[in-house]
ChimeraX commands (.cxc) that place a marker at each C-alpha (Angstrom):
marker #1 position 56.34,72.95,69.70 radius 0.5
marker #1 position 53.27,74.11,71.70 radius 0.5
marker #1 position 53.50,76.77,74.51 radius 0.5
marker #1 position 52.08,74.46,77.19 radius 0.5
marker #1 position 55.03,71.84,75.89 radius 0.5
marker #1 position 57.67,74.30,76.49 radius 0.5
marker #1 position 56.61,75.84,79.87 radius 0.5
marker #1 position 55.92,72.21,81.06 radius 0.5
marker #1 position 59.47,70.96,79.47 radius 0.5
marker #1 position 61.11,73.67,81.87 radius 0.5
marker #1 position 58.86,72.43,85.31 radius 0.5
marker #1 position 61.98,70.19,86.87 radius 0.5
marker #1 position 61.82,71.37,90.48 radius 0.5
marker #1 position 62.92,68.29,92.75 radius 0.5
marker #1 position 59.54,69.77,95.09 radius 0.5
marker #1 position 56.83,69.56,92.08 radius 0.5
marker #1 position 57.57,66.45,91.94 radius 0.5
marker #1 position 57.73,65.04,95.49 radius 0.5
marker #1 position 54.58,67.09,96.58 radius 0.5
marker #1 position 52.68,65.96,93.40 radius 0.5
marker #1 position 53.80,62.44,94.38 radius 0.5
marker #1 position 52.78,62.92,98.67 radius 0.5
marker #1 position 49.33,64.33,97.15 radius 0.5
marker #1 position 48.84,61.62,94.07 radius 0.5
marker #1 position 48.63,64.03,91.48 radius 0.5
marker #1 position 51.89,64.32,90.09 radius 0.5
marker #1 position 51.17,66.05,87.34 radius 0.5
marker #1 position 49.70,68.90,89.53 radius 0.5
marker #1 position 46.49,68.88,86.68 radius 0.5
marker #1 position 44.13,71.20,88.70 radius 0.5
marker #1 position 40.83,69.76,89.79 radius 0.5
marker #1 position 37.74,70.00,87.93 radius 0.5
marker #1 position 36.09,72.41,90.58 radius 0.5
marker #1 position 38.74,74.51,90.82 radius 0.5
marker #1 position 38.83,75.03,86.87 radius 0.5
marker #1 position 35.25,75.73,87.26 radius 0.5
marker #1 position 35.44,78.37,89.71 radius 0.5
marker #1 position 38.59,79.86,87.86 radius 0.5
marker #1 position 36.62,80.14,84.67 radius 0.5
marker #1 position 33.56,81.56,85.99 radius 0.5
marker #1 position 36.21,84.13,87.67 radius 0.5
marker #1 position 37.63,84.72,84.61 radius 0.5
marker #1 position 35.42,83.70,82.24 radius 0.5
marker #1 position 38.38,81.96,80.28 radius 0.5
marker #1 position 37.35,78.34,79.47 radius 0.5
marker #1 position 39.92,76.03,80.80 radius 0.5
marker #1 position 38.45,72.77,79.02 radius 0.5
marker #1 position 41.76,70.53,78.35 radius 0.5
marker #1 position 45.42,70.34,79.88 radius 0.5
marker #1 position 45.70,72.27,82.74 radius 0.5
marker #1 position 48.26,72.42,85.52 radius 0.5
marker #1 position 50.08,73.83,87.78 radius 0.5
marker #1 position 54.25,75.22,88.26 radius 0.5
marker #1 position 55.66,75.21,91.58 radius 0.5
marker #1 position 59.24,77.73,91.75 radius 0.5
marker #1 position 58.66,78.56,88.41 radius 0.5
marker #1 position 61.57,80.96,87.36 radius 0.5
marker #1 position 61.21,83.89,84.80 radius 0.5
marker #1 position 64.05,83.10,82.74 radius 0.5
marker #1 position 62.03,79.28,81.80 radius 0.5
marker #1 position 59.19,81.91,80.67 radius 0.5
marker #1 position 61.12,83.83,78.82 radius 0.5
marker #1 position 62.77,81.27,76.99 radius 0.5
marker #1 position 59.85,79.23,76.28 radius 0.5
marker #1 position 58.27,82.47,74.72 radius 0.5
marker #1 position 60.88,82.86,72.60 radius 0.5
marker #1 position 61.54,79.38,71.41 radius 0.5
marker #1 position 57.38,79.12,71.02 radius 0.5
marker #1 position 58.17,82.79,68.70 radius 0.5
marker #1 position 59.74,80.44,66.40 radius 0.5
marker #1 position 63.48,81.11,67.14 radius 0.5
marker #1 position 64.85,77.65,66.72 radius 0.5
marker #1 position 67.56,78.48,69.66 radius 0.5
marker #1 position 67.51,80.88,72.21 radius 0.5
marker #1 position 70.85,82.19,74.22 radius 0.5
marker #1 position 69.48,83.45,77.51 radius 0.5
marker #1 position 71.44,86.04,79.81 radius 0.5
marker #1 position 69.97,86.46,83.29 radius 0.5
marker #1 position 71.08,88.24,86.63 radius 0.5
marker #1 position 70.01,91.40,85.61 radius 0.5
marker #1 position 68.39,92.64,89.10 radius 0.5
marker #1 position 65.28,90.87,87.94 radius 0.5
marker #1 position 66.29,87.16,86.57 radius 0.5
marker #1 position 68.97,84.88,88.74 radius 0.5
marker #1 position 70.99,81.90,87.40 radius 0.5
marker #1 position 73.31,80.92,85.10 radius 0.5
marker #1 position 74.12,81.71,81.44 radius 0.5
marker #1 position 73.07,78.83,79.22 radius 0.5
marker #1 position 71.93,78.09,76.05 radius 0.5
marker #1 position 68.34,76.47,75.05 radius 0.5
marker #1 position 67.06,75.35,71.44 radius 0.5
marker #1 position 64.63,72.71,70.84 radius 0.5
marker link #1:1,2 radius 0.2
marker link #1:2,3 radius 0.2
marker link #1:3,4 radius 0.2
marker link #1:4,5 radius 0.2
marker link #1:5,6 radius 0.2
marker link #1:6,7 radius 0.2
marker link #1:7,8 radius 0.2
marker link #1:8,9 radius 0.2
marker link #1:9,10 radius 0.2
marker link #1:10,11 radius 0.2
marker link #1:11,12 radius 0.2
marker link #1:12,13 radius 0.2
marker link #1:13,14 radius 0.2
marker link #1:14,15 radius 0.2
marker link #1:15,16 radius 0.2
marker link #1:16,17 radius 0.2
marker link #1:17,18 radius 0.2
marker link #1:18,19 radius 0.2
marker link #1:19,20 radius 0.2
marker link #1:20,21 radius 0.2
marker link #1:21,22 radius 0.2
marker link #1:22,23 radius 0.2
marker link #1:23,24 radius 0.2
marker link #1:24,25 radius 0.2
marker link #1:25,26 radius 0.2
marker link #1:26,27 radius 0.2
marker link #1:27,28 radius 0.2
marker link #1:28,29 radius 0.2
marker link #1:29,30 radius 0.2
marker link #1:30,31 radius 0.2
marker link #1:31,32 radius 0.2
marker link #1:32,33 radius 0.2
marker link #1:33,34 radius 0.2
marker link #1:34,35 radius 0.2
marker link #1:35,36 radius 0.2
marker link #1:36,37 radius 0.2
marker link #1:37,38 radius 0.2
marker link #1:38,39 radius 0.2
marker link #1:39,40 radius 0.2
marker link #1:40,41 radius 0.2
marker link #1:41,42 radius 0.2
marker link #1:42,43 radius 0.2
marker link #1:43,44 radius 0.2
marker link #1:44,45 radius 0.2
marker link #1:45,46 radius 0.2
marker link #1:46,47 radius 0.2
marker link #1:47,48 radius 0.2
marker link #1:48,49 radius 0.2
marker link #1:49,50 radius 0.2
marker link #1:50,51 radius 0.2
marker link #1:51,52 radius 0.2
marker link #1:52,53 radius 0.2
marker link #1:53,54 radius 0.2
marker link #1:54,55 radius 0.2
marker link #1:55,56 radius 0.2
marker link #1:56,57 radius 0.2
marker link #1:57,58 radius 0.2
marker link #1:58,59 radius 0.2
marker link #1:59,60 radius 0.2
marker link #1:60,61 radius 0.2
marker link #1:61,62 radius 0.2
marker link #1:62,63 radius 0.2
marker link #1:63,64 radius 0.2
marker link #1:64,65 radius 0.2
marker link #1:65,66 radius 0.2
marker link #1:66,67 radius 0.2
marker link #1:67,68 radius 0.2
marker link #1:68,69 radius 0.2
marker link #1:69,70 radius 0.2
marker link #1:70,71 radius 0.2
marker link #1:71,72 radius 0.2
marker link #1:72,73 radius 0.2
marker link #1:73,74 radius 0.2
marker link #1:74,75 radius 0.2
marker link #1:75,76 radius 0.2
marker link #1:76,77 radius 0.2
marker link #1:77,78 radius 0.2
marker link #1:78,79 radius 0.2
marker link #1:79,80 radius 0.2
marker link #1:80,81 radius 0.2
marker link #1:81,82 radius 0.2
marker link #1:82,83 radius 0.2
marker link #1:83,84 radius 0.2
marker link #1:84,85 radius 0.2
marker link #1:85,86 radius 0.2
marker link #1:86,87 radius 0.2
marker link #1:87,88 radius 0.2
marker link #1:88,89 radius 0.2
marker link #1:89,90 radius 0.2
marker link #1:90,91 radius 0.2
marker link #1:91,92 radius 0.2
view
């Protein structure tokens, strides 16, 4: 599965999707001037998909990282001082 599948497969916060809804764009895609400026910034080409996370947690990184690695399932263990939540386990 692609990277941008994973991260986006994790993006379930109850406010994503009710301020994407109040601002009709619920898919939070950023707008084509704002890519524009980003990639002159950055000079990173942001032609295709693009979007925005709102309260994206670490622990949906770092499992979609190591799913995306090619680990077919992925046990994560958070509250270390860093990550908060609860023990689960992912695998696509």
């Amino acid at each position: 599965m692609a990277l941008i599948d994973l991260l986006d497969s994790f993006n379930r916060k109850e406010r994503y999707f009710l301020v994407g809804e109040a601002l009709g764009n619920p898919h939070f895609e950023l707008g084509a001037a704002f890519r524009e400026r980003l990639s002159r910034a950055l000079a990173i080409d942001f032609a295709g998909r693009t979007w925005a996370a709102m309260d994206y947690h670490l622990d949906w990184i770092q499992t979609a990282l190591l799913l995306h690695s090619g680990l077919d399932e992925v046990e994560v263990h958070e509250n270390r001082g860093f990550v908060t939540g609860t023990r689960r386990r992912m695998s696509i």
